[in-house]
LUMGU-325247 format. One line per 3 residues: number of its first residue (from 0); their letters; for each residue x, y, z of C-alpha. Coordinates in pm, 1 decimal, decimal comma, m for minus. Each point is the difference from the previous one (the first is absolute). Example, Ala and Ser with C-alpha at 12.3 -4.5 7.8 and 13.67 -1.06 7.14 Angstrom:
BEGIN
0) AS) 1230,0 m450,0 780,0  137,0 344,0 m66,0
# end
This chain:
BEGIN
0) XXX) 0,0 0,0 0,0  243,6 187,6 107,8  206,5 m17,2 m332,7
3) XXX) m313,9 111,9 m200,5  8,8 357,9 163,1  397,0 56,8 m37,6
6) XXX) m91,6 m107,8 m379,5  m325,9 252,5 3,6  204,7 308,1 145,3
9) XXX) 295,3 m61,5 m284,6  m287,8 31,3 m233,8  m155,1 314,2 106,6
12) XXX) 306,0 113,7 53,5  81,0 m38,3 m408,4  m331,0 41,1 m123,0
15) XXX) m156,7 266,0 175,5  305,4 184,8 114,3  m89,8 31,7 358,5
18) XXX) 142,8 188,5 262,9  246,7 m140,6 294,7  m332,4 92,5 241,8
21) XXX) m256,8 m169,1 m183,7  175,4 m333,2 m33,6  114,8 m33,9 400,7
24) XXX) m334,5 103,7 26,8  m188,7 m284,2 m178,8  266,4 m259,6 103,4
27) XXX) m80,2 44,0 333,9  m359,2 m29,3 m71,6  23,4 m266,1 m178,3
30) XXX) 265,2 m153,5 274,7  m304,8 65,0 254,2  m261,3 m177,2 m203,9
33) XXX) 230,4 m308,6 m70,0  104,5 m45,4 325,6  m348,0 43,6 162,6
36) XXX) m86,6 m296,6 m261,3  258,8 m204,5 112,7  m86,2 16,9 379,1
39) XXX) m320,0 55,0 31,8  m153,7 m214,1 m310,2  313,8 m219,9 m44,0
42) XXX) m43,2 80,1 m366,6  326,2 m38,7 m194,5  m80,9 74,9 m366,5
45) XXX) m120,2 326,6 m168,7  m248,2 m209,8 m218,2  m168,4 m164,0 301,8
48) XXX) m102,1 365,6 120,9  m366,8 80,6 m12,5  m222,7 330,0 25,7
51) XXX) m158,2 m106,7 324,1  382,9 m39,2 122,5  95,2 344,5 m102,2
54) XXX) m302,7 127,8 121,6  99,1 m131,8 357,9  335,5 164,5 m75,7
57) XXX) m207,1 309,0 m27,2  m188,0 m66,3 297,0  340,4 m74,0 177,0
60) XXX) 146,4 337,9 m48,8  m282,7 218,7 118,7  m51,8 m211,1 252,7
63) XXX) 375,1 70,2 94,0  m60,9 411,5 m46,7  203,8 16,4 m321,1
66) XXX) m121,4 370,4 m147,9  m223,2 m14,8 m251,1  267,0 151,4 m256,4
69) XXX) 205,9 m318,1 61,5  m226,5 m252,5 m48,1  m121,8 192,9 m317,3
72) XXX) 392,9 m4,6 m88,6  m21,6 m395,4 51,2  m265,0 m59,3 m187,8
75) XXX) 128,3 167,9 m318,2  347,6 m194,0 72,7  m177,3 m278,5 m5,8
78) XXX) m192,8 9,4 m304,5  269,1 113,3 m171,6  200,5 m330,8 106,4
81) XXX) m297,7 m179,5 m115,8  m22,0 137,9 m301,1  365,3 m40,8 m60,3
84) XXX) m22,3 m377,3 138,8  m255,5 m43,5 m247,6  148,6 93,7 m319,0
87) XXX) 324,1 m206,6 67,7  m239,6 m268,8 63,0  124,1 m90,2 385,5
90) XXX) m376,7 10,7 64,0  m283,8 m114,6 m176,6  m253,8 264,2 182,4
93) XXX) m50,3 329,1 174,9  m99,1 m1,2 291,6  47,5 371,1 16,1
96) XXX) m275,3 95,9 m252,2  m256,6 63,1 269,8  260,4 179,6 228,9
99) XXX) m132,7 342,7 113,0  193,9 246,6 173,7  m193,7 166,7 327,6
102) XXX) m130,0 364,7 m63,8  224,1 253,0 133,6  m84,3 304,6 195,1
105) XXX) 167,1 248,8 m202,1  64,4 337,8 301,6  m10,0 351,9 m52,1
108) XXX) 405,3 105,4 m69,0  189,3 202,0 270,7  6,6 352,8 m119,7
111) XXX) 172,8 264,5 145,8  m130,6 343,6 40,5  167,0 292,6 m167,4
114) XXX) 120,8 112,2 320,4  173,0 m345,6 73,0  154,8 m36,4 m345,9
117) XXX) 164,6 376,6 34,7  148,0 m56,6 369,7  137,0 m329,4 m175,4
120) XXX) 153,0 138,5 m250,9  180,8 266,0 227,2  185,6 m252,8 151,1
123) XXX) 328,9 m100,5 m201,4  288,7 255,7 91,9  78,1 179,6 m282,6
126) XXX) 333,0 50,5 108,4  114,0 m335,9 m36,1  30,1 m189,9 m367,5
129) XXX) m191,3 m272,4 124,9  m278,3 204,9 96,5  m10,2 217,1 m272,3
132) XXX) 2,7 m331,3 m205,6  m331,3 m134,4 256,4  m172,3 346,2 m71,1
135) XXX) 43,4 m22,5 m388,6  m135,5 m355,5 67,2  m339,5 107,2 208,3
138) XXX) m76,7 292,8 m203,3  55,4 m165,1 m349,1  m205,2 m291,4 135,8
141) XXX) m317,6 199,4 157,5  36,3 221,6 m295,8  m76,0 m272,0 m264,6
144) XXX) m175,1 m275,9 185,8  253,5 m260,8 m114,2  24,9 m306,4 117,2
147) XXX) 303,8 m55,6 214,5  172,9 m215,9 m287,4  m70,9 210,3 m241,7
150) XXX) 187,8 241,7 206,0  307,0 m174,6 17,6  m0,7 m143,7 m309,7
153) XXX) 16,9 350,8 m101,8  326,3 135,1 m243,6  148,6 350,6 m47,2
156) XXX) m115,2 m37,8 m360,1  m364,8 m12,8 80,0  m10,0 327,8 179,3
159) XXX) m92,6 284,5 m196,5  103,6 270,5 225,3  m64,2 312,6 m243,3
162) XXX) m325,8 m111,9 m47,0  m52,9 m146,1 366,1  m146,8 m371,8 m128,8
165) XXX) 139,8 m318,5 42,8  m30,2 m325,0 m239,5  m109,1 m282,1 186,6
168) XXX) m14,8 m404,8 m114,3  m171,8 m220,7 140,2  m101,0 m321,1 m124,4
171) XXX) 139,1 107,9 m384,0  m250,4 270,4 33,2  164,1 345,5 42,6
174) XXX) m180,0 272,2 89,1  69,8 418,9 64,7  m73,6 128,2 327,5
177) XXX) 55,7 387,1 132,5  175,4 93,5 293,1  m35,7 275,2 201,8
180) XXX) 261,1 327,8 57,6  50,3 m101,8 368,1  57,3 m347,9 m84,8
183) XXX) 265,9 114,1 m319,6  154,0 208,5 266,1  102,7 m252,0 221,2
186) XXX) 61,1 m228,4 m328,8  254,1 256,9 m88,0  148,5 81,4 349,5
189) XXX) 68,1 m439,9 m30,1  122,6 m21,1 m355,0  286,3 345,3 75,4
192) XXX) 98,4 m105,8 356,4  m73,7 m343,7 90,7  m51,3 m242,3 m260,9
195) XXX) 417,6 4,9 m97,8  75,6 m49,7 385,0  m173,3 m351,3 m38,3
198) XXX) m1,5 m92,2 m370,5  394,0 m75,6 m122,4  m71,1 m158,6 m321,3
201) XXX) m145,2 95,2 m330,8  m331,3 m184,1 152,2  m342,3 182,9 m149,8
204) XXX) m205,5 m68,9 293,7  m124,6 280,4 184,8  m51,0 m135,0 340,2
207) XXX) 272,0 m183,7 191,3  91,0 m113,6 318,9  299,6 162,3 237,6
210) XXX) 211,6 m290,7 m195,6  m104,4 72,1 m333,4  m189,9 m274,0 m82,5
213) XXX) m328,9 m24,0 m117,6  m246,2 89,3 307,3  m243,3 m278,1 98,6
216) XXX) m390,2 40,7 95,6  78,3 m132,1 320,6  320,3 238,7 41,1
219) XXX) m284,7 264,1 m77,5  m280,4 m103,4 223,4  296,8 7,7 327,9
222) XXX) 41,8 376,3 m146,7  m312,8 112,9 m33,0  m101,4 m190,8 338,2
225) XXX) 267,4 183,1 186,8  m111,7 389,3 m124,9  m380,4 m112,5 128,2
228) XXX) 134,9 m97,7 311,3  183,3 359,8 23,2  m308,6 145,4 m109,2
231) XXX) m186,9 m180,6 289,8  m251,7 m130,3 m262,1  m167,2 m311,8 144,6
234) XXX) m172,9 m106,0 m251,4  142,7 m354,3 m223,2  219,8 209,2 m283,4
237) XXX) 77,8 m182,6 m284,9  150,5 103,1 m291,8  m370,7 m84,2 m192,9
240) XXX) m146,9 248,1 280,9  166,2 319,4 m160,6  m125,9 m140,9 m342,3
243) XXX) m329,9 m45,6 165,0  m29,5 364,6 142,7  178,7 166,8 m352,8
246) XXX) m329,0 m142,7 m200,1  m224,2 75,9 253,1  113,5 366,3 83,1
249) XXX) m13,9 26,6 m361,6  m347,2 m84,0 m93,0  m79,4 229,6 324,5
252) XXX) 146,6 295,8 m111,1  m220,0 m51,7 m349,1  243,8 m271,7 m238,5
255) XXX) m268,5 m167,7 m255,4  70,7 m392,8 5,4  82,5 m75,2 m320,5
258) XXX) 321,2 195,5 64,4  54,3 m132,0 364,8  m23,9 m330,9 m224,3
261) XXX) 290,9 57,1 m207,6  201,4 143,2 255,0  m52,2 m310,5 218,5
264) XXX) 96,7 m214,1 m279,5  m384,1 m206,1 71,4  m92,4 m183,9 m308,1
267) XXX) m383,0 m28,6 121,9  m163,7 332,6 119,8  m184,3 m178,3 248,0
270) XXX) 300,8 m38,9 222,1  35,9 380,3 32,3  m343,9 40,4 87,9
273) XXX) 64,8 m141,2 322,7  194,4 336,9 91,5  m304,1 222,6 m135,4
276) XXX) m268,2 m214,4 231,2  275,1 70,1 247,8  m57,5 346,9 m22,0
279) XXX) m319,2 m18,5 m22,9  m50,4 m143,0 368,0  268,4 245,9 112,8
282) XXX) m198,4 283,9 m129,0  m347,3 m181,7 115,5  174,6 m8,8 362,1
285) XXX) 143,8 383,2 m14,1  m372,0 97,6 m103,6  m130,0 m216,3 254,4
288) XXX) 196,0 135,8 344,1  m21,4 396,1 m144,0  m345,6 37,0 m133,5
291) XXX) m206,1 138,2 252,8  m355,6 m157,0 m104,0  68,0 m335,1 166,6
# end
């Protein structure tokens, strides 16, 4: 059994050119499943496995308090197994087909208020390269609403700084998106003072560690997590939260969504309505405590 899944992740690996994360991730669903097969229903062969067993796998994992976002993760590593399994003919059925993945409760996002997302960006010490660097960073990111590896994926050669825009690709899509003339300022204050203090190399990329390597989300989420904790901001920051408040301060202060849309980068305009019924309750509350006809 166990051989079938090493021989299933070398495939998606090849043929759907997965990332690193997505294949430890299935693995070790698919580890789970196989060895709560073994122990619990002493079954020892993939083609042995039916729906009613994988539907007590199912079972098992709520049960056991597994978030609802993992066990829809399992089920979609599973299915894909089977359906792999399948067409190399290791089994002769799939007992997947019926496999449904629990509904999940999708929550409001964290957004920050205006007031909250101007102390934070206050907070690097423009004195130093590495916080002129983190303010460059904050701004350029609530400026745009990019996602945080879009950010530092970024190059020198997709800022436009005459024309304060930026070119941004994601997912071979590229797209234009504005800046604003605080954010070029401390874009420029970076690229004059700071950026050759950590960048020693002909390297295009914009954003780098104190090293000079290429800066990681996670070496990006300590940074930003560090500033909101200076800031004495309680709320959960992420770097998604300033991406959150950019497209929802935007639509408050009158954006139309079609271009919140392209900015974002959202192929279906239903995803950015979520900020505009977000501002909707917003506004419904502010009417709500200040209008005096209760």
């Amino acid at each position: 059994m166990e051989e079938a899944i090493q021989k299933f992740i070398r495939y998606f690996h090849k043929n759907k050119k997965s990332s690193a994360n997505t294949e430890v991730s299935y693995k070790r669903d698919l580890d789970k499943l196989m060895q709560y097969l073994q122990e619990e229903l002493h079954i020892t062969s993939w083609d042995q496995v039916t729906a009613t067993n994988l539907n007590s796998y199912m079972l098992y994992l709520e049960n056991s308090n597994y978030a609802s976002s993992s066990v829809s993760r399992s089920v979609a590593s599973i299915r894909s197994f089977y359906q792999y399994m399948l067409k190399k003919e290791i089994v002769s059925q799939n007992p997947s087909d019926e496999l449904k993945p629990p509904k999940i409760e999708k929550k409001a996002p964290e957004i920050m208020t205006v007031e909250e997302v101007t102390l934070l960006l206050k907070q690097p010490d423009k004195t130093t390269p590495k916080g002129i660097r983190d303010s460059a960073m904050l701004e350029l990111l609530y400026a745009t609403g990019m996602r945080v590896s879009e950010l530092i994926g970024l190059r020198v050669s997709d800022i436009n700084m005459q024309m304060s825009y930026l070119t941004c690709v994601d997912r071979k899509k590229e797209r234009i998106i504005p800046f604003s003339a605080t954010a070029k300022k401390a874009l420029s204050l970076y690229l004059e003072k700071s950026r050759k203090i950590f960048v020693h190399d002909e390297s295009d990329v914009l954003f780098t560690n104190v090293s000079g390597k290429s800066m990681s989300r996670q070496g990006f989420w300590k940074v930003l997590k560090g500033y909101a904790a200076e800031a004495g901001i309680k709320a959960d920051i992420t770097p998604h939260t300033l991406r959150h408040s950019f497209a929802t301060h935007m639509l408050q202060n009158g954006a139309d969504l079609k271009s919140l849309q392209e900015m974002l980068g959202h192929s279906d305009i239903s995803t950015t309505q979520m900020y505009l019924n977000m501002s909707i309750t917003k506004i419904r509350d502010v009417y709500n405590k200040a209008h005096p006809r209760k």
